[in-house]
C-alpha positions as CSV (number, residue, x, y, z in Angstrom):
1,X,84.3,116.9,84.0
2,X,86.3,118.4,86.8
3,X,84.9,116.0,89.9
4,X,85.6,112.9,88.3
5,X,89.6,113.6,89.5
6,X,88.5,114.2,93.1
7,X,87.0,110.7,93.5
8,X,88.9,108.3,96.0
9,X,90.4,105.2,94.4
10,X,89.0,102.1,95.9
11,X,91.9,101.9,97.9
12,X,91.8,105.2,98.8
13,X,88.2,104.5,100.1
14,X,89.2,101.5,101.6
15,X,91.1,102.9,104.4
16,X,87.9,105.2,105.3
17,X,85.5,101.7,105.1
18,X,88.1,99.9,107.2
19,X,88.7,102.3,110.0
20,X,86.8,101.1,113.4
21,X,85.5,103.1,116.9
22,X,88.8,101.8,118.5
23,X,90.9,101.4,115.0
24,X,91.4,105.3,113.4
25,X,93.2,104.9,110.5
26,X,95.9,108.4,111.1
27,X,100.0,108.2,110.1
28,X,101.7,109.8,112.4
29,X,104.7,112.3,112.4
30,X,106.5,113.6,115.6
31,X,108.8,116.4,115.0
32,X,110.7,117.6,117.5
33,X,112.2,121.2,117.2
34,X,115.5,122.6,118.8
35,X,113.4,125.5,120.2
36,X,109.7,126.9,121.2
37,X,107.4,128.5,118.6
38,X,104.6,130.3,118.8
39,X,101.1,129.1,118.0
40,X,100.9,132.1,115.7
41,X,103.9,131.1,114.0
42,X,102.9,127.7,113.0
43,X,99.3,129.0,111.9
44,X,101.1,131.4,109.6
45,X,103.2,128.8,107.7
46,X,100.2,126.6,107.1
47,X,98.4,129.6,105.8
48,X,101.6,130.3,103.7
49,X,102.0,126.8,102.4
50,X,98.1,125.8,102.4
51,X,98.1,126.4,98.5
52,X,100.5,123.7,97.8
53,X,98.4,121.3,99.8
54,X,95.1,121.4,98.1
55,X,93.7,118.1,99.6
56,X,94.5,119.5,103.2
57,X,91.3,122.1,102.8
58,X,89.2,119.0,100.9
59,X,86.5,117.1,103.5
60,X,86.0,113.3,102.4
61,X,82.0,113.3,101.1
62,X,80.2,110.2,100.6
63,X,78.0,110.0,98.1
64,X,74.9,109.2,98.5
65,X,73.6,105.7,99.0
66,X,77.6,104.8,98.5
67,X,76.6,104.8,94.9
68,X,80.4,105.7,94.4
69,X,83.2,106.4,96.5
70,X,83.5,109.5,98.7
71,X,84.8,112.4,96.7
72,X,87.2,115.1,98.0
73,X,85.2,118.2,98.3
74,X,86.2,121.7,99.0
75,X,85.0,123.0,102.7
76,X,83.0,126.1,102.6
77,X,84.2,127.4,105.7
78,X,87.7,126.0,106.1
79,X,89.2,127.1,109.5
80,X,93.1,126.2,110.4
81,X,91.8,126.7,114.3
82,X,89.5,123.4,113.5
83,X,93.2,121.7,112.7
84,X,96.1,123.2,114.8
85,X,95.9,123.2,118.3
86,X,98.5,123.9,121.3
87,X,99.3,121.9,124.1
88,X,102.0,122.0,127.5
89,X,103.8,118.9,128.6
90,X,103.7,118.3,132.5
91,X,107.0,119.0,133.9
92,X,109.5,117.6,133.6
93,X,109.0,117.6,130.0
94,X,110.5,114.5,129.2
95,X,110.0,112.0,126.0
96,X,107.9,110.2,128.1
97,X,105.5,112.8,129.1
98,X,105.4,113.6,125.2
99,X,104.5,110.5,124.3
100,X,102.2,110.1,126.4
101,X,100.4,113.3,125.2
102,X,100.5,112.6,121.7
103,X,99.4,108.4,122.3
104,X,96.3,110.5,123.8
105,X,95.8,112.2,120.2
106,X,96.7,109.9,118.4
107,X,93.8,107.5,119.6
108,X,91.2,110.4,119.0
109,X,89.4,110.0,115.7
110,X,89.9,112.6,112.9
111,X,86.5,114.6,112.7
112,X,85.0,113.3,109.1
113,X,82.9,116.3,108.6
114,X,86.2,118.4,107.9
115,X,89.4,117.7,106.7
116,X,91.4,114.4,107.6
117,X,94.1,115.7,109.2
118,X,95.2,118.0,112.8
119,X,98.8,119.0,113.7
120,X,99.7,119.8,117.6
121,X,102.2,122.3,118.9
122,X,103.1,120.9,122.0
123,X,105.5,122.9,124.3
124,X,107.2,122.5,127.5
125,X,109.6,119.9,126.2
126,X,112.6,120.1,128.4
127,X,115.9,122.1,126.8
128,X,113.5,125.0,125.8
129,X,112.5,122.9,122.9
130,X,109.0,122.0,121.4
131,X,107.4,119.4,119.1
132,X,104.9,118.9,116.3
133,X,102.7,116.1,116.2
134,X,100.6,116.0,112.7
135,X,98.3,112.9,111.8
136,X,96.6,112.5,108.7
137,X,94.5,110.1,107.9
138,X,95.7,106.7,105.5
139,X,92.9,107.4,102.8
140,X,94.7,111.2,102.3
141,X,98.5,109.6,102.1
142,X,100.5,107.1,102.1
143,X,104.3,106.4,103.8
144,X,106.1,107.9,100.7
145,X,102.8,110.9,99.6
146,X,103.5,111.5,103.7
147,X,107.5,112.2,103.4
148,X,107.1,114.2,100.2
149,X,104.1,116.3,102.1
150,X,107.0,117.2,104.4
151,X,109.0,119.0,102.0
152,X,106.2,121.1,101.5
153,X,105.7,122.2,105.3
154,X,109.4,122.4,106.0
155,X,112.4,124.4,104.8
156,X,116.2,123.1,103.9
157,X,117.7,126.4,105.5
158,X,116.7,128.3,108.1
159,X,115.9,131.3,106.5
160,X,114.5,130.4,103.7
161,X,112.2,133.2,101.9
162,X,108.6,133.1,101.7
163,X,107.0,131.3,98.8
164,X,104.6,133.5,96.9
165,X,101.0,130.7,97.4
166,X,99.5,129.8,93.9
167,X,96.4,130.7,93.3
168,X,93.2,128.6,94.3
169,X,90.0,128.1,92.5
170,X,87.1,127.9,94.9
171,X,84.4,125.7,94.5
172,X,81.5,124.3,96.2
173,X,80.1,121.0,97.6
174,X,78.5,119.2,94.9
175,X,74.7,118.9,95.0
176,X,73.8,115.1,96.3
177,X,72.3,114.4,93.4
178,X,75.1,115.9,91.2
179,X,77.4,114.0,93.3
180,X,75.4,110.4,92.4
181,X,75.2,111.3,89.0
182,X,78.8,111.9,89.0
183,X,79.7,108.8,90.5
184,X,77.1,107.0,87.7
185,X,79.1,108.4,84.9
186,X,82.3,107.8,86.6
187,X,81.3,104.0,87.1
188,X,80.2,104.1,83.6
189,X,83.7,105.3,82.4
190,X,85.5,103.2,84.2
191,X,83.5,100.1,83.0
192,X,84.2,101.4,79.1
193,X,88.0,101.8,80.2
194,X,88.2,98.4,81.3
195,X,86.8,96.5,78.5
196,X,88.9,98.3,76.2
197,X,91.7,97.4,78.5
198,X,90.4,93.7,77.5
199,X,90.1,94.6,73.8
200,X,93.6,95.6,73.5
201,X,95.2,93.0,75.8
202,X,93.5,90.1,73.7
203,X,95.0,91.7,70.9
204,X,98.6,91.5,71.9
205,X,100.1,88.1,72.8
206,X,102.6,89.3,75.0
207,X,100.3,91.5,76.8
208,X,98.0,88.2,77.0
209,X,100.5,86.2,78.9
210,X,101.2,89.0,80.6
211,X,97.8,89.4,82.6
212,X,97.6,86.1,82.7
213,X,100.5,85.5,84.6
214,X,99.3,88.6,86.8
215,X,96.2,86.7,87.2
216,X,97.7,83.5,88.2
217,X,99.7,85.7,90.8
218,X,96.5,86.9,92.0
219,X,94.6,84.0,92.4
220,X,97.9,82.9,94.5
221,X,97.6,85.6,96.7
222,X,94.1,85.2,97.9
223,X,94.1,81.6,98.0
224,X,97.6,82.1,100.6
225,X,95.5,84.6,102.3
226,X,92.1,82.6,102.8
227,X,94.5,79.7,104.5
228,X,97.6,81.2,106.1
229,X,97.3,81.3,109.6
230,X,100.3,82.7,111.9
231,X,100.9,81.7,115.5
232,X,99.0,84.6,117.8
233,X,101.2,86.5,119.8
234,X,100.0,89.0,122.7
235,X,98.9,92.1,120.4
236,X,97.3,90.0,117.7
237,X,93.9,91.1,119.7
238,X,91.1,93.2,118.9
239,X,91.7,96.8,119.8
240,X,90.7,98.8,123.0
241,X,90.9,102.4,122.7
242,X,94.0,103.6,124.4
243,X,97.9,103.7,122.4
244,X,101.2,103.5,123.8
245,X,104.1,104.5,121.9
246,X,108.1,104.3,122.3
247,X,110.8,106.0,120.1
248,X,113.7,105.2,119.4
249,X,116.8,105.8,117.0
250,X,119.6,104.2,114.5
251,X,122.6,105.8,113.5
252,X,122.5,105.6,109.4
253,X,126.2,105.7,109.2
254,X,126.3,102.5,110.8
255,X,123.5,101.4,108.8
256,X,125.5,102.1,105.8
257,X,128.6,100.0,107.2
258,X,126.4,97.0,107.9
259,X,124.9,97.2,104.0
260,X,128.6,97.2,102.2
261,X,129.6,94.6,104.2
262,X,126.9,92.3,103.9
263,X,125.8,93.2,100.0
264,X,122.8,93.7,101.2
265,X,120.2,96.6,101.8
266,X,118.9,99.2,104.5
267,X,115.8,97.9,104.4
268,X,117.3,94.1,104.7
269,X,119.1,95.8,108.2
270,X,116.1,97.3,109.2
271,X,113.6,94.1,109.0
272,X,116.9,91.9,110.6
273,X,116.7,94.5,113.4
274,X,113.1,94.6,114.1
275,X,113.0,90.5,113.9
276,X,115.9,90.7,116.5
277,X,114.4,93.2,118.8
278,X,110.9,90.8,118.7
279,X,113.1,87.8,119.6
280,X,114.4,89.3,122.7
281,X,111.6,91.1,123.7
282,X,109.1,88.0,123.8
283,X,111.9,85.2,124.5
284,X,112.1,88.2,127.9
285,X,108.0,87.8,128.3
286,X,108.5,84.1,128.4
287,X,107.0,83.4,124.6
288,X,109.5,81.2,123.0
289,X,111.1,81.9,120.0
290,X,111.9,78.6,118.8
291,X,110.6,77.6,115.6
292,X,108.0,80.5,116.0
293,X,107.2,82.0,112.3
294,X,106.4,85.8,112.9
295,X,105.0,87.7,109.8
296,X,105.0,91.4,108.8
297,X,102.9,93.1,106.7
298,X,105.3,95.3,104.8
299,X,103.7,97.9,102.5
300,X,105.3,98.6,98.9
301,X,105.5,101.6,97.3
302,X,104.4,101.6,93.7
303,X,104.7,104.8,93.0
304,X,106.5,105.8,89.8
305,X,108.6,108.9,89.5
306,X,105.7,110.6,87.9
307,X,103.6,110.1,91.0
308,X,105.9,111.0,93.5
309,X,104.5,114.1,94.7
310,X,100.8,112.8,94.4
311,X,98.6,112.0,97.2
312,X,96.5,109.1,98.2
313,X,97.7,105.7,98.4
314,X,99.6,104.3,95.9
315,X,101.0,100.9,97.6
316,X,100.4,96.8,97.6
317,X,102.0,94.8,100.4
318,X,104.5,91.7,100.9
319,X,103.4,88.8,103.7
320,X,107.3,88.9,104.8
321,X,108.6,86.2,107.9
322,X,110.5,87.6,109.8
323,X,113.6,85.7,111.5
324,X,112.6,85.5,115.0
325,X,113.6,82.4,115.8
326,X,117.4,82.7,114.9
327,X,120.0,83.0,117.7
328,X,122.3,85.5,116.2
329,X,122.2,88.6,114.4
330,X,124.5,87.7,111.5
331,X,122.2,84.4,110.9
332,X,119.4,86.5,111.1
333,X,120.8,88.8,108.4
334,X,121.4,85.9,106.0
335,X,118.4,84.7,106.4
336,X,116.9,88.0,105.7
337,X,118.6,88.8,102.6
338,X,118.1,85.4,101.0
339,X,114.0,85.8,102.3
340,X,113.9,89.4,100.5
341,X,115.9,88.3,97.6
342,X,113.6,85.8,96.6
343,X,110.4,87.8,97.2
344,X,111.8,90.4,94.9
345,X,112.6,88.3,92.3
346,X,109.1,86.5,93.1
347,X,107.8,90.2,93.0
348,X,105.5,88.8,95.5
349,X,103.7,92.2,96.0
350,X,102.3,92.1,92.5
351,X,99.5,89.4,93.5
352,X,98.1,91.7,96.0
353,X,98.4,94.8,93.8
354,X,96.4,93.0,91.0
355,X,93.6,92.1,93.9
356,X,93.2,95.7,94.8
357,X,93.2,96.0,90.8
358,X,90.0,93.7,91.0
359,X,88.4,95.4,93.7
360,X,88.7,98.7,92.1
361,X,86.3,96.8,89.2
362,X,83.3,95.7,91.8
363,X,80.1,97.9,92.6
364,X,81.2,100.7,94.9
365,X,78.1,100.3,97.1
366,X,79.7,96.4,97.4
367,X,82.9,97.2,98.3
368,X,81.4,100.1,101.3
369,X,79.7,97.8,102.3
370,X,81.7,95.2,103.1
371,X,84.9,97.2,104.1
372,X,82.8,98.3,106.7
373,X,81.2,94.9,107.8
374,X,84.3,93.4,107.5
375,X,84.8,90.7,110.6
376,X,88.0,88.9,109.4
377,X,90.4,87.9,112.0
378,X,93.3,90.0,110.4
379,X,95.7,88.5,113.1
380,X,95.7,85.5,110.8
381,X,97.4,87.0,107.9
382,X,100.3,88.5,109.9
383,X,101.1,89.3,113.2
384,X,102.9,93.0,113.0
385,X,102.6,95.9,110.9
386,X,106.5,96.8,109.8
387,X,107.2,100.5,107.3
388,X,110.4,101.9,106.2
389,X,110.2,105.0,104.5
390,X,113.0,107.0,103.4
391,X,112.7,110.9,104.0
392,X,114.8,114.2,103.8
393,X,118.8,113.4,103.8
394,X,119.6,116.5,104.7
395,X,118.7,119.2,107.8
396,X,114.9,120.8,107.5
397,X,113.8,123.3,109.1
398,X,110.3,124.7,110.4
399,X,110.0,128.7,111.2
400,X,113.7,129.2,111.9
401,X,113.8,126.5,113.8
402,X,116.2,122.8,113.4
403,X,114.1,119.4,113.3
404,X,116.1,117.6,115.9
405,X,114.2,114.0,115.2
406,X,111.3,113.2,113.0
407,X,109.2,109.8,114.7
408,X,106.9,108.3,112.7
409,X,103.6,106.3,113.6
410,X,102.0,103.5,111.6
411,X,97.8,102.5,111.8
412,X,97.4,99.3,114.1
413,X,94.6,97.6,113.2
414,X,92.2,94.7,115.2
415,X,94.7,91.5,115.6
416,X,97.5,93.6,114.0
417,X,98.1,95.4,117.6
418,X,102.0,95.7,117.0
419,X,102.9,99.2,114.3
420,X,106.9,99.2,113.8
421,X,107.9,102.2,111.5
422,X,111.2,103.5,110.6
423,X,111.7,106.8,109.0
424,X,115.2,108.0,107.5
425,X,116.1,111.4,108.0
426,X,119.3,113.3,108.0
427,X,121.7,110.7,109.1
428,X,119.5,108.7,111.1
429,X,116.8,106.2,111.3
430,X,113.8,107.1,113.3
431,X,112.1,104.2,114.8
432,X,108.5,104.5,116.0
433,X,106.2,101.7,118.0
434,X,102.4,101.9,118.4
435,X,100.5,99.1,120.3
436,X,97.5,99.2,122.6
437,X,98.6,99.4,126.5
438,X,96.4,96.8,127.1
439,X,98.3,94.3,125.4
440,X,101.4,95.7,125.1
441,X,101.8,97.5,128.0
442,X,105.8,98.1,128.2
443,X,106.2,98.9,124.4
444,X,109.5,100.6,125.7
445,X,111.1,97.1,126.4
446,X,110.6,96.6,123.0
447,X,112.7,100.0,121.7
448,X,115.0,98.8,123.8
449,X,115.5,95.6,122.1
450,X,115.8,96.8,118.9
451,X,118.8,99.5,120.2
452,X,120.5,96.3,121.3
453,X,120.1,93.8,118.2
454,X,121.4,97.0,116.3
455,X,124.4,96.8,118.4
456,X,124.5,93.3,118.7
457,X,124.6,93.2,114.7
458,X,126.6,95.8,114.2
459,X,129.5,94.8,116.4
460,X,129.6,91.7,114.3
461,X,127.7,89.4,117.3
């Protein structure tokens, strides 16, 4: 039956059921382009590449009586002008004027009776250049869905031909009570799937320990989660509804030096970096650092080659301390690696993964409704939210014209006020900070501090 593949997966869902008034949910993507386009321009590539982005003309319909999880649904009357839209920067033009701009749309909430997602040509941006700001909401992709969606908007050359779109079935919006009898049969099917999955593992010893051991790993997990509590720090708050935002950038070269001679890896560099940019920036606000035990929640891709290309979220997480309290980069590296190398071998994101695995077994109505009653202090689990997603190695283009940086923007949630992502992209590693104002009100300070642990670590300090 062809809607059963258009349900969400619970965790899919989950990132609708979480979202709050003054907590949208959107990733975030600044491009910025070596020159102006035209509105027209931009409207004409989406058109062009539309077919290869089926989801991006779907609308997110709950069912009825949250009998099941919303279902991606075809819109009747898809218009790109409901989703690109054109804006000026005030002179002169700067990156801070264009980040205050996009802060101002990234705090807006997607519309939920149309698709999740809206991309902004802004113009003015000084040196005759422009950028693109396109958010999408988390239940539609993930960090790694996100960077492959890229390679579908953008071109490796400049002028690189026209692809011929695919053809696209239309269809309509499911009938409400077509859509709960769908979700019935799809909770039956799933219930049948998972007791054969029983059947078969009690069958097979090794498959027995297996789960069991996956249980146990579980059972870990919630148990550190119901009593872990880390120290509150400024932006472990709830939420107002304004964002600030700072950029900044790593040269991957150097990145590359620091990895061979440490035997370690980019994304050990990059958590060092961020836990030394955190130490300066609150040991400068007068918070100190000693002892203190900051924790990131780092998301994990689980994605499989097969699925590289698929949306939606496929991801579990790692509670990961960062090092905070060390004096000196190169301590702060050790430490690093040896934290990293143990929750590898641990493979401490699997207890989590399993837990979303349970969740995906409980009454949809259940989980809606508790998603979106939800009242835990999420401050307690970890303090900052902390990606690193590797994109494009090489140049990309959009319309003839060369991506000169791509920022990215991580979700902050209520007591998780602090969003540090990092995106890889031709040479470089694009680092981009989301807080709330309110709390965090000279987020900048904080780029800043992470452009001089990098140099501080990478000098050998």
């Amino acid at each position: 039956m062809p809607g059963l593949a258009r349900r969400m997966s619970t965790t899919d869902a989950g990132f609708l059921y979480l979202e709050r008034p003054n907590a949208s949910l959107n990733i975030g993507l600044v491009a910025v382009l070596d020159r102006t386009l035209s509105l027209a321009s931009v409207v004409d590539r989406f058109n062009e590449r539309l077919p290869r982005m089926p989801r991006f003309r779907q609308c997110a319909v709950p069912v009825p009586f949250s009998v099941g999880h919303p279902t991606w649904e075809e819109q009747a009357e898809f218009a790109l002008a409901n989703h690109v839209f054109r804006w000026s920067l005030p002179a002169p033009g700067g990156e801070a004027e264009l980040r205050e701009l996009v802060a101002a749309l990234l705090a807006r909430p997607l519309d939920r009776s149309r698709p999740l997602w809206e991309c902004h040509l802004i113009e003015g941006l000084e040196g005759d250049r422009c950028a693109l700001f396109q958010k999408v909401h988390h239940c539609m992709i993930d960090g790694v869905s996100g960077a492959n969606l890229l390679e579908n908007l953008f071109d490796e050359c400049d002028d690189a031909a026209h692809a011929v779109p695919s053809s696209r079935a239309e269809e309509r919006s499911a009938h409400s009570l077509l859509r709960i009898g769908r979700a019935l049969l799809d909770v039956s099917l799933r219930r049948t799937r998972a007791l054969g999955a029983v059947v078969e593992t009690l069958t097979r010893p090794a498959a027995l320990r297996s789960t069991v051991q996956e249980l146990r790993a579980a059972a870990y997990s919630a148990v550190q989660l119901a009593t872990s509590e880390v120290p509150e720090l400024p932006w472990n708050r709830p939420l107002g509804a304004r964002r600030t935002l700072a950029f900044t950038r790593l040269p991957m070269e150097r990145v590359r030096d620091i990895r061979a001679l440490h035997g370690c890896s980019v994304n050990d560099v990059v958590l060092c970096v961020l836990a030394g940019g955190l130490h300066r920036y609150l040991e400068a606000h007068g918070i100190s650092t000693r002892a203190l035990e900051v924790t990131a929640a780092v998301p994990v891709s689980l994605r499989s080659p097969t699925e590289a290309t698929a949306l939606g979220n496929r991801i579990s997480a790692m509670l990961v301390p960062l090092g905070v309290d060390l004096p000196g980069e190169q301590a702060r590296l050790r430490a690093t690696v040896a934290l990293t190398t143990r929750l590898k071998q641990a493979r401490a994101w699997i207890g989590i993964d399993r837990l979303l695995g349970a969740l995906d077994q409980l009454p949809a109505p259940l989980t809606a409704y508790a998603g979106s009653r939800l009242n835990v202090k999420l401050g307690r689990f970890a303090n900052v939210v902390a990606t690193n997603v590797p994109g494009p190695r090489s140049a990309r283009h959009l319309c003839g014209s060369r991506i000169e940086a791509l920022y990215p923007i991580v979700p902050i949630l209520d007591h998780i006020g602090l969003g540090l992502a990092v995106f890889s992209f031709d040479g470089t590693l694009y680092v981009g900070l989301n807080a709330d104002p309110d709390h965090t009100p000279d987020i900048e300070k904080l780029a800043l501090a992470i452009e001089d642990a990098f140099c501080a670590l990478a000098s050998g300090a």
